[in-house]
C-alpha positions in Angstrom: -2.2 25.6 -61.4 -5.7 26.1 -63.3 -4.4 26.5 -67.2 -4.8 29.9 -68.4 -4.8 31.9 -71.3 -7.3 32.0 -73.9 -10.2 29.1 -72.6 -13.8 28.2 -73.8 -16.4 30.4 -72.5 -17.5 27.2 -70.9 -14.4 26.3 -69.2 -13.4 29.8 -68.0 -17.0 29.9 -66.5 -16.9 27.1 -65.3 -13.5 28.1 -63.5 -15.1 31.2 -62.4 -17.7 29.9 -61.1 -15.6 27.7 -59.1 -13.2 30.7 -57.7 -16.3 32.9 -57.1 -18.0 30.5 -54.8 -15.0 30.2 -53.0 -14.5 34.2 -52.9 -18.1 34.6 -51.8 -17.9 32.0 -49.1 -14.7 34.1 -48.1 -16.5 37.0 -47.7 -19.6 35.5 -45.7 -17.1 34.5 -43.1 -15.7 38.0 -43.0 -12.6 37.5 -45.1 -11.3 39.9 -48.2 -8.8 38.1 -50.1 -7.5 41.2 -51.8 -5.1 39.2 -53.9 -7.1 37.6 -56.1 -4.9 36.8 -59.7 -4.5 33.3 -61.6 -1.6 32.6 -60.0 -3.3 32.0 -56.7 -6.3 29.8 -58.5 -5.2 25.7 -58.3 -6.6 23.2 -59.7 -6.8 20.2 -57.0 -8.7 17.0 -57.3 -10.7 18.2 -60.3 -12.3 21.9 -58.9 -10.6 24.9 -58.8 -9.3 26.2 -55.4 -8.0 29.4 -53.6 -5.2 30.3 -52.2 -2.4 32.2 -50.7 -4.6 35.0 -48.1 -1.3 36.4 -47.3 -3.1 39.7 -47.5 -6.4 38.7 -46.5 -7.9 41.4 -44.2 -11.3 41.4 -42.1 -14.0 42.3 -44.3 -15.7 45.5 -42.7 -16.4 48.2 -45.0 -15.0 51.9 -44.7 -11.0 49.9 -43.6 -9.0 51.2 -46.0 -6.3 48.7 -47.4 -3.6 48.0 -45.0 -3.6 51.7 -43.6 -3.7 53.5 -46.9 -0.8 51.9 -48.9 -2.1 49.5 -52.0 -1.8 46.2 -51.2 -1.8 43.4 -53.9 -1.1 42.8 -57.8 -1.2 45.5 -59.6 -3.2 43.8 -62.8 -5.6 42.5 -60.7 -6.0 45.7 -58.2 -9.6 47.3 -58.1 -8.7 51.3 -58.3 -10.0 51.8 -55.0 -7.6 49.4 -54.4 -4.3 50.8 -56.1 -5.0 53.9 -54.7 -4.8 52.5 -50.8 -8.7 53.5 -49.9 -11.0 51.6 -48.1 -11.9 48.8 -49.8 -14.6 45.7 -49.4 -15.6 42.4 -51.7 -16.5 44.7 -54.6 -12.8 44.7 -54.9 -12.2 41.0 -55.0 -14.8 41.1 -57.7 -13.2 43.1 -59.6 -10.2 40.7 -59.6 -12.8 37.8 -60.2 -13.7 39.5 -63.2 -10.5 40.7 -65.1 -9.1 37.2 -64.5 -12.6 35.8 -66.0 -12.1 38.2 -69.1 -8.3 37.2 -69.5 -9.3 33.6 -69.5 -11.7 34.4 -72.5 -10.2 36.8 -74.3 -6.4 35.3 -73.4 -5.4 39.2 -73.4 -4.5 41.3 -70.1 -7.8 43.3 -69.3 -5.3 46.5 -69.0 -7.7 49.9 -69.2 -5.4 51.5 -72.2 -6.2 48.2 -74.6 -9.0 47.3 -73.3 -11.8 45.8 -75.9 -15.2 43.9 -75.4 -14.7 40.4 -75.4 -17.1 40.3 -77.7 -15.2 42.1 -80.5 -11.9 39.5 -79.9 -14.0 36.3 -79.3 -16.6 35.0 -82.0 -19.5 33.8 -81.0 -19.4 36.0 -77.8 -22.3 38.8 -77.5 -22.9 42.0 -75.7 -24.7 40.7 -72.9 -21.8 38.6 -71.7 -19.8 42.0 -72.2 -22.2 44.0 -70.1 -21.7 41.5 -67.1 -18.2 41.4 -67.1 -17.8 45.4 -67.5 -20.7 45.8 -65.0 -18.1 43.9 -62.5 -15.1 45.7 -63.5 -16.8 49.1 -63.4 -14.0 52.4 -62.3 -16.1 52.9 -59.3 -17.4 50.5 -56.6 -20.7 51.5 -56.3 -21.6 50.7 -60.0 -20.2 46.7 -59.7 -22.5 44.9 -58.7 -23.2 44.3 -55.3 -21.6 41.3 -54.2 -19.9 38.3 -56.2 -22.9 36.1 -55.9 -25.0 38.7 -57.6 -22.2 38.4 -60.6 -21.9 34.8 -60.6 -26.3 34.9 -60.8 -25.9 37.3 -63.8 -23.3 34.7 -65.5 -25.2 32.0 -65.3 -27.9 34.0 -66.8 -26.0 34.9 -70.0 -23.3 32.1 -70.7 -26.2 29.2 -71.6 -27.1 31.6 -74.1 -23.9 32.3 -76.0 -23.4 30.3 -79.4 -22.1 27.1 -78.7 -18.8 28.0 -80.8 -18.0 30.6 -78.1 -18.7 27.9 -75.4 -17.4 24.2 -76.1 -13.6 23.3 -75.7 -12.1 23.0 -79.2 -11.1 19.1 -79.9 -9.1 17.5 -77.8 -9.6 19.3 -74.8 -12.4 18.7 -72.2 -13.6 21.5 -70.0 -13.3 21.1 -66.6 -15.2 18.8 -63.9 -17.7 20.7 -62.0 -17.0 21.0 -58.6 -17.6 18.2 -55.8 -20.4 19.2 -53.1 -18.1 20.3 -50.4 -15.0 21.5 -51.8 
């Protein structure tokens, strides 16, 4: 399993990065996961991978999810989600992004506690916050549109975070960047 918990910016990105090409791909061939959660990320032969689609469902928009009843983890659930309504890969993103914000804050994104990361990680500014609460937004319509477009918003911001908010402390090296074709 992909170590998680509080990471370096650069290695949770770098993990999310991995998971959202992976989720993206997914949904170009049609497929929701809709179980997105850390649990479910591996890390195999140096990249992150995917797994368990146990309640993978087609990806056409409008379906609600599995015939109205919530299917999934409940941490990870986009409301939309919880609430059993139709859902499509804004949802996934959601997931994608909660686990992204757990890996950098190493706290549960719950909506009750929920702070900034920038306010429990130093280094880490309001523009990385803005991405990250842009994807985990209440209503679909306001996420952004696909996870590419939040992966292409992430690699905008995370080069220009402090480097204390992005190297691995001593001792620990961040994570190999993914082989082509994996």
């Amino acid at each position: 399993r992909v170590p998680f918990g509080r990471l370096p910016l650069d290695e949770a990105y770098e993990i999310v990065r991995q998971v959202g090409e992976a989720v993206h791909a997914a949904h170009e061939a049609g497929i929701l996961h809709r179980d997105l959660k850390p649990s479910n990320i591996f890390w195999v032969d140096g990249g992150a991978k995917v797994i368990d689609f146990g309640m993978a469902a087609d990806l056409q928009a409008g379906l609600p999810s599995a015939l109205g009843v919530a299917t999934g983890t409940v941490r990870y659930m986009a409301p939309e989600q919880l609430m059993g309504a139709a859902v499509d890969g804004r949802a996934d993103l959601y997931a994608l992004a909660t686990i992204f914000y757990e890996m950098l804050t190493g706290r549960h994104a719950d909506a009750g506690t929920y702070r900034p990361a920038s306010e429990l990680v130093a280094g880490v500014d309001l523009s990385l916050d803005l991405v990250v609460e842009r994807a985990r937004q209440q209503r679909p319509e306001e996420r952004h549109p696909d996870v590419a477009t939040f992966l292409a918003e992430l690699a905008q911001v995370v080069p220009a975070q402090p480097a204390s908010a992005r190297s691995a402390p001593a001792g620990r090296a961040p994570p190999a960047p993914a082989r082509p074709g994996t």
